[in-house]
C-alpha positions in Angstrom: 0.0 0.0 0.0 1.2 3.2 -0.8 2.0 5.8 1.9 -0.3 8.3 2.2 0.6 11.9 1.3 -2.3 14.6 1.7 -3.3 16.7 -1.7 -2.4 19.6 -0.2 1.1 18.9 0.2 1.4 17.6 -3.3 0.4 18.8 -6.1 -0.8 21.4 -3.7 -4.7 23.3 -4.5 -2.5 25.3 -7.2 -0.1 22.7 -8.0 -2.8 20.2 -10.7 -1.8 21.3 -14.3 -5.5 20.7 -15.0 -8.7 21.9 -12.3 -10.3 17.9 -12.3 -12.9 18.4 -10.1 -16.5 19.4 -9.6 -18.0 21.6 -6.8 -21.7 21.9 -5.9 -22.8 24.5 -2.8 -25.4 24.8 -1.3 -26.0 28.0 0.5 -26.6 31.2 1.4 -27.1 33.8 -1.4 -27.6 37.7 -0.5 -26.4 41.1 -0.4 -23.8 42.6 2.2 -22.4 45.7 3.3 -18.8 45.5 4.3 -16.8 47.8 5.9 -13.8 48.0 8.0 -12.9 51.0 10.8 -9.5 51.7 11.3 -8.9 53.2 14.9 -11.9 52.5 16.3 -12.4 49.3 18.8 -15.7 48.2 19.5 -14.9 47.9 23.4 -14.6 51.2 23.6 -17.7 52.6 21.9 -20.1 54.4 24.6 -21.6 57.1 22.8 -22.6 57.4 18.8 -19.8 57.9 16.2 -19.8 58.6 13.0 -16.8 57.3 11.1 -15.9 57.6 7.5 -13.9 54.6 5.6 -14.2 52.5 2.6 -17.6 50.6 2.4 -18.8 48.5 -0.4 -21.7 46.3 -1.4 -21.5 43.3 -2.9 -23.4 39.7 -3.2 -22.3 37.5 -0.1 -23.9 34.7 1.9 -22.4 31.4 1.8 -23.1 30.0 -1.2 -21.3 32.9 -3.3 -18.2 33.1 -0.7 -17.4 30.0 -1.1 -18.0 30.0 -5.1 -16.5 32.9 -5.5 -13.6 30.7 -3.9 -13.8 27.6 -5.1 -13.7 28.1 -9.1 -10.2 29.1 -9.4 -9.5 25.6 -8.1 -12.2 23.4 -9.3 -13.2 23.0 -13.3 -17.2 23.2 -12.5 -18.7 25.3 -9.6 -22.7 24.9 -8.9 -24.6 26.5 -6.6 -27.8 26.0 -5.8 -29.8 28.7 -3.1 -33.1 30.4 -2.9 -32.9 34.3 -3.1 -35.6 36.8 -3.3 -37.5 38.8 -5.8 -36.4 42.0 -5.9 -33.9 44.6 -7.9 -30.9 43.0 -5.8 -31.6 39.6 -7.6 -30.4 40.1 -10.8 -27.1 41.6 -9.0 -26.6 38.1 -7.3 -27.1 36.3 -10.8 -25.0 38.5 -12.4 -22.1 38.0 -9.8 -22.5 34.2 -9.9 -22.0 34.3 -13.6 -19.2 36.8 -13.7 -17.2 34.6 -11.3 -18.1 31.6 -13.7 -20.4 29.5 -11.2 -23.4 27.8 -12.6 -26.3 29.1 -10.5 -29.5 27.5 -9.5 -31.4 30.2 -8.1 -34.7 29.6 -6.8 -36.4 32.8 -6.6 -39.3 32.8 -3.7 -42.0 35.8 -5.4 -43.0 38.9 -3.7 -40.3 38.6 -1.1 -37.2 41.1 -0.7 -33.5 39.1 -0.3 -31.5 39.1 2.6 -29.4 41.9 3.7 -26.3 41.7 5.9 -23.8 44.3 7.4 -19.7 43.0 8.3 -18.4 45.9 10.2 -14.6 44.7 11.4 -12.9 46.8 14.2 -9.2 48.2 13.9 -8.5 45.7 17.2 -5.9 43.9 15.3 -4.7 46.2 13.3 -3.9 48.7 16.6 -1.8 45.3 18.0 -0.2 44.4 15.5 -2.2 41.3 13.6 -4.9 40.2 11.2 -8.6 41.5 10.7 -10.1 42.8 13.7 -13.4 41.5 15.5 -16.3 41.7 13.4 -19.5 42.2 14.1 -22.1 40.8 11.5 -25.4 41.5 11.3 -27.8 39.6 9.3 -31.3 39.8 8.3 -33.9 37.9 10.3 -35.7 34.6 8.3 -33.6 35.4 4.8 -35.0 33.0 1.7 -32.3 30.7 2.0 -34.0 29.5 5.4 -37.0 28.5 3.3 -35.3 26.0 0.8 -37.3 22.8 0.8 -36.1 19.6 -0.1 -38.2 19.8 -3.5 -36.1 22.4 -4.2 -32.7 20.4 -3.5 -34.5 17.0 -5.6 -35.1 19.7 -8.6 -31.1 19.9 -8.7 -30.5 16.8 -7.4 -28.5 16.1 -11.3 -25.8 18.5 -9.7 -25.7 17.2 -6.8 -25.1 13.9 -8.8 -22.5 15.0 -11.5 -20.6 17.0 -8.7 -17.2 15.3 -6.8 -18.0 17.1 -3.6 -21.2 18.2 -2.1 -20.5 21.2 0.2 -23.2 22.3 2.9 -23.3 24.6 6.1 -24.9 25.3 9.4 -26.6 27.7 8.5 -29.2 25.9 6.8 -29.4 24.0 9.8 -31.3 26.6 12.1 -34.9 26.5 10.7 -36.6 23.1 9.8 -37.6 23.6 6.3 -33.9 24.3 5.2 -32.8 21.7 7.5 -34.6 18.7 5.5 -33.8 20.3 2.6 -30.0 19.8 3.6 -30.8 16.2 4.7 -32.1 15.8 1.1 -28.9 16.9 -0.3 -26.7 15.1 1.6 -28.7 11.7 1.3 -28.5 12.0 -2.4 -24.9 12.8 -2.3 -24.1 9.7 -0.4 -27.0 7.4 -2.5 -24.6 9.1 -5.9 -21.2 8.6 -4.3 -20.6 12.3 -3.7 -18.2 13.7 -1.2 -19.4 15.7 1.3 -17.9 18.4 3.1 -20.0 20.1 6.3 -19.0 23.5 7.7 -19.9 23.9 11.5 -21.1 27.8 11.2 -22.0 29.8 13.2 -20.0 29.0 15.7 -22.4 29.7 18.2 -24.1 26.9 16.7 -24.9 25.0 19.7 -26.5 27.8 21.5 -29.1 27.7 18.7 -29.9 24.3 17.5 -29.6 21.2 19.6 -27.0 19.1 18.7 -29.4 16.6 17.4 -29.9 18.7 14.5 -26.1 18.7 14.0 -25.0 15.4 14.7 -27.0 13.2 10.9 -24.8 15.8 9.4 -21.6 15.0 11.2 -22.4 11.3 10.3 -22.6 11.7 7.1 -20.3 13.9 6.1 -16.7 13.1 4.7 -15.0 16.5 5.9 -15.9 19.0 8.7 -14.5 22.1 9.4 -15.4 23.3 12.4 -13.7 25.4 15.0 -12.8 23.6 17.9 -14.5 25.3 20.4 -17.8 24.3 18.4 -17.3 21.2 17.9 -16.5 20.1 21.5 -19.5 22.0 23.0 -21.8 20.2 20.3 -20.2 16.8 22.1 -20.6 18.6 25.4 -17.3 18.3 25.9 -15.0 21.0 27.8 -13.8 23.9 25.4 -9.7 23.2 24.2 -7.0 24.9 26.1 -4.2 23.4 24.3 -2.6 22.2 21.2 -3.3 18.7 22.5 -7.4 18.6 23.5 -8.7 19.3 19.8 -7.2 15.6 19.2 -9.0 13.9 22.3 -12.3 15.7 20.6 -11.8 12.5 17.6 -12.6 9.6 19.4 -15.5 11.4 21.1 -16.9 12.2 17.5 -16.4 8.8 16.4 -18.7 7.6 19.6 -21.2 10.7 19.1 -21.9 9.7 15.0 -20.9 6.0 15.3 -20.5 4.6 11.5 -18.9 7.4 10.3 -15.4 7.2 9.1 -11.8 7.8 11.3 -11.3 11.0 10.7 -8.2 13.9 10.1 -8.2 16.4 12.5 -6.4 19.3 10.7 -5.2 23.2 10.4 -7.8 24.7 7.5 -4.1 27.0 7.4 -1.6 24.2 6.8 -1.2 20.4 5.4 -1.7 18.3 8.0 1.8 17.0 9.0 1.0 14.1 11.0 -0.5 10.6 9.8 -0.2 7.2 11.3 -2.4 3.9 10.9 -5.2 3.7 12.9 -6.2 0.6 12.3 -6.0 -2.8 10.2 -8.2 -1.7 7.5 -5.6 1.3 6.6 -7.6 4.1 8.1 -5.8 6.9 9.1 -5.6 9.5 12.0 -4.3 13.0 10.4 -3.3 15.2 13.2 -1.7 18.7 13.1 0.7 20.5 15.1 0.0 20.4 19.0 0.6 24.2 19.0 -2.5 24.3 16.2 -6.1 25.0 17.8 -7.1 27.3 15.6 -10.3 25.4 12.9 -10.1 21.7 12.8 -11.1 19.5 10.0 -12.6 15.9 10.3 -12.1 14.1 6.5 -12.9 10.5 5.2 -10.9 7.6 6.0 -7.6 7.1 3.8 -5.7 4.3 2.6 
């Protein structure tokens, strides 16, 4: 048996001479206001301020995030998501196209689409590192919360043709998106689809119960989760270390039992770290102790 050597250390996701692959997402799909305030920490607001920086607005949510991502590295990007009817619905078909994404809007009538507001701090900036906290506001009950599962069966070919299926939390909150995401990922597995399940919000326990979470997690063939979230889904103790995202895997493997040994890896990094787990060739992937940033859980590997 060959050793195993993770994609991302060779060829690398720029590395293929040729994109292979096919992406469908399923998602979010809206307009946001961005903006980013230099100088000002949120911590320290007690009174009204007016600031002036650079703001834009573009066509966010999920869905186009990660498309907008996702097509300089695979050869066909889907994305399936239900937006409103108003004039800020052609402006999310046109950016879908323009990134080259093949959209499958469903557009629910008479009903405005969701709005959302990113304002990031200048914390980190002031001290010396990345983005600064950010605050993100988003419209209450947007149209993606009302996809239905006759929506997903509608586009259930791209689900199909597609090498990875690639859902999110967020559909998780209200029931009708919620089945509809079941949907998905049952005919994903029924047409030998990857698929990859991103624990957002973070927060995510607070709002569901981990019931809803947990046929996702079973399912699914990569997770990307922050740590944090994931252990308090599995009502386990929040990490404190480098070490305790690693004791979360065999916890996950008790919590959604059939579903496969897993990698536990830096989203920032190849995971550097991969020893047999078992006869069958399974495989723990494990990063760098000092790592406990977000934490990946991926398919078995032989």
């Amino acid at each position: 048996m060959a050793p195993f050597r993770s994609p991302l250390e060779w060829p690398g996701l720029d590395g293929a001479a040729e994109r292979r692959f096919a992406l469908f997402v399923i998602g979010d799909a809206g307009i946001e206001v961005r903006a980013s305030l230099s100088g000002v920490r949120f911590a320290e607001l007690d009174a009204d301020r007016l600031c002036y920086a650079p703001a834009r607005v573009l066509a966010a949510g999920t869905a186009v995030n990660l498309a907008r991502c996702a097509v300089r590295h695979f050869r066909r990007v889907g994305v399936l998501a239900k937006v409103g009817d108003d004039d800020y619905t052609e402006a999310i078909r046109r950016e879908l196209c323009r990134i080259g994404a093949a959209h499958r809007l469903v557009v629910e009538p008479g009903v405005p689409n969701g709005v959302s507001v990113m304002l990031r701090d200048g914390t980190a900036a002031a001290d010396g590192g990345g983005p600064g906290v950010r605050l993100l506001v988003v419209q209450d009950e947007p149209p993606a919360r009302r996809l239905t599962a006759a929506d997903v069966r509608a586009a259930a070919d791209g689900i199909e043709d597609a090498d990875v299926l690639a859902v999110d939390g967020y559909s998780l909150l209200a029931p009708g998106s919620r089945e509809a995401v079941h949907e998905a990922v049952r005919t994903a597995r029924a047409a030998g689809t990857r698929v990859a399940f991103d624990v957002v919000p973070h927060d995510m326990d607070a709002r569901v119960p981990a019931s809803c979470v947990l046929p996702v997690l079973r399912r699914a063939d990569l997770v990307v989760s922050e740590a944090h979230t994931l252990a308090r889904l599995l009502g386990q103790p929040s990490p404190e270390n480098g070490r305790e995202p690693r004791d979360l895997l065999p916890v996950l493997d008790r919590a959604v039992p059939g579903g496969p040994c897993g990698c536990c890896g830096s989203a920032r990094r190849p995971w550097n770290g991969c020893s047999p787990t078992s006869g069958d060739g399974r495989r723990w992937c494990t990063p760098p102790a000092t790592e406990t940033g977000r934490r990946g859980r991926g398919t078995a590997t032989g």
